[in-house]
N, C-alpha and C positions, 0 to 999 in steps of 0.2 A: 682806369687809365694806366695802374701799375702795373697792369698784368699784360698789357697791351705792351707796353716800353718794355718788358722783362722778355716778350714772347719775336719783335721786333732783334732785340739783342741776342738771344737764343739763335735766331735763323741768319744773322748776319756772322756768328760763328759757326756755322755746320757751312755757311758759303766759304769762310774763311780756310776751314778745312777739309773742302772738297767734298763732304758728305753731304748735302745738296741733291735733289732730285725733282724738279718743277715740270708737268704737265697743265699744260694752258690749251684750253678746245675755245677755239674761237668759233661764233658760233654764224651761220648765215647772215650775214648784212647787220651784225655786229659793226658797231663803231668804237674807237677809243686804244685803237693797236697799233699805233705809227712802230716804226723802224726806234724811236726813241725812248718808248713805252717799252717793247720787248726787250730792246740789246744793252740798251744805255746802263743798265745795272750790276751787268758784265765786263761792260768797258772801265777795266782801275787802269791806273795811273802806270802801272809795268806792261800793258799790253803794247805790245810795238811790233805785230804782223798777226796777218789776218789770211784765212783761206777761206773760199768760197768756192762750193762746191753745187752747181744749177743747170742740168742742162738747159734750162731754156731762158735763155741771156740772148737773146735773137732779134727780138718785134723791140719797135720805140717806147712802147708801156715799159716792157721790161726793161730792158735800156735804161731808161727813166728810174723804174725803182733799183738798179745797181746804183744809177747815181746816187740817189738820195741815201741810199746804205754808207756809200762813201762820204759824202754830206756830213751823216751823221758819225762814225768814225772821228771824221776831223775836229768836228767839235767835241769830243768826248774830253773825258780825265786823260787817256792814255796817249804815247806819242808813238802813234802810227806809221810807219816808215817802210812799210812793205804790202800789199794786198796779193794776192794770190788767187786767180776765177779759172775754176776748168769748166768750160762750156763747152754744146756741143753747136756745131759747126751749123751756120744757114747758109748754104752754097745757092742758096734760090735769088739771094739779094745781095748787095754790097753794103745796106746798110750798116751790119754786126763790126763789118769791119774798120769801116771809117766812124764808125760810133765809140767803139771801145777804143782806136786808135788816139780820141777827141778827149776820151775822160783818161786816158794815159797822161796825155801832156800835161793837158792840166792839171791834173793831182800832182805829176813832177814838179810846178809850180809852188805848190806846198810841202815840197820836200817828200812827198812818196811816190813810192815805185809799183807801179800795176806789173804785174807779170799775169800775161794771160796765155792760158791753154786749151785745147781742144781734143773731145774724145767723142769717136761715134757713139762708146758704151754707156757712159756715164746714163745713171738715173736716178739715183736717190740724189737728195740735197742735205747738203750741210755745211754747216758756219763753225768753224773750228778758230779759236782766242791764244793766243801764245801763253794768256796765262793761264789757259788750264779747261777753260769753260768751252761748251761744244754744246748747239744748237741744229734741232733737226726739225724742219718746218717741213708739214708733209707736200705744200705747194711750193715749196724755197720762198725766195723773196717777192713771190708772185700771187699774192696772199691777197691784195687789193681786188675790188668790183672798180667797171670803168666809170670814171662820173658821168651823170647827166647831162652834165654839158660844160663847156670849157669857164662858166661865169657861176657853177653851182658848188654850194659848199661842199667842202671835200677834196675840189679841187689841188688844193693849195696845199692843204692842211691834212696831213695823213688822220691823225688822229682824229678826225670827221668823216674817213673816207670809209664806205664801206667794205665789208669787208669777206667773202668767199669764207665759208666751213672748211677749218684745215687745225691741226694737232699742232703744236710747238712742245717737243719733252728740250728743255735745258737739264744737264749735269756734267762732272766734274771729271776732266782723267782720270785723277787718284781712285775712282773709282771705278775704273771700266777697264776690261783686260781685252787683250788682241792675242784672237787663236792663229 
């Protein structure tokens, strides 16, 4: 158990110092991966803006899971004051836009600010933390299977829900260099 507490304090210092490097392979119709399981660990108490980076922020599932990213956020340690989403553009539907228009306001409700943006190019995904942490989900936040149905477990409850084969690497700026 000492070695467990000693190995615990070890890895919350290398997070502390940006040397940090987590690779999580979630695996086919995996359960146990909510939005609060992956990020909530990253979220301290000095994060206060957030970018999101997804082209496909478009259909009401996804829609759905931006919400609940935001969801979680606001309940986190940190005080959140900015979100940041570059999406890429559904010109087929109005929903995208009266949707995100919807979670705009009401996040402003709680004191933050959505800034949303649009790019035909975008395609990788990633979740970048002001204080430092950068998440690369190889589905973005699109990582869920649909449930069975609107009264089955899962529903409700991410961390029930299953879950799509997709890589999560988490690591730190202090450690990443930009050519």
């Amino acid at each position: 158990m000492d070695r467990a507490e000693h190995i615990k304090c070890h890895v919350d210092k290398l997070k502390e110092d940006g040397k940090y490097h987590e690779q999580i392979k979630i695996a086919e119709d995996a359960t146990g991966y909510s939005f609060e399981t992956l990020f909530k660990p990253y979220v301290s108490s000095a994060l206060t803006e957030v970018w999101v980076e997804d082209p496909y922020i478009r259909h009401t599932h996804q829609l759905y899971n931006f919400l609940r990213f935001c969801e979680m956020l606001l309940k986190g340690l940190g005080k959140v004051k900015q979100i940041h989403l570059l999406t890429s553009q559904d010109e087929t539907e109005n929903l995208q836009t009266s949707a995100l228009t919807e979670i705009k306001e009401s996040l402003k409700t709680q004191g933050v600010n959505l800034d949303v943006e649009y790019s035909s190019t975008i395609h990788d995904r990633e979740i970048r933390f002001d204080n430092g942490w950068i998440i690369k989900i190889g589905r973005g936040l699109d990582y869920f299977k649909r449930p069975k149905g609107r009264f089955s477990i899962g529903y409700c409850d991410y961390d029930l829900r299953q879950c799509h084969e997709t890589t999560v690497d988490i690591f730190h700026t202090k450690h990443t260099k930009t050519l």
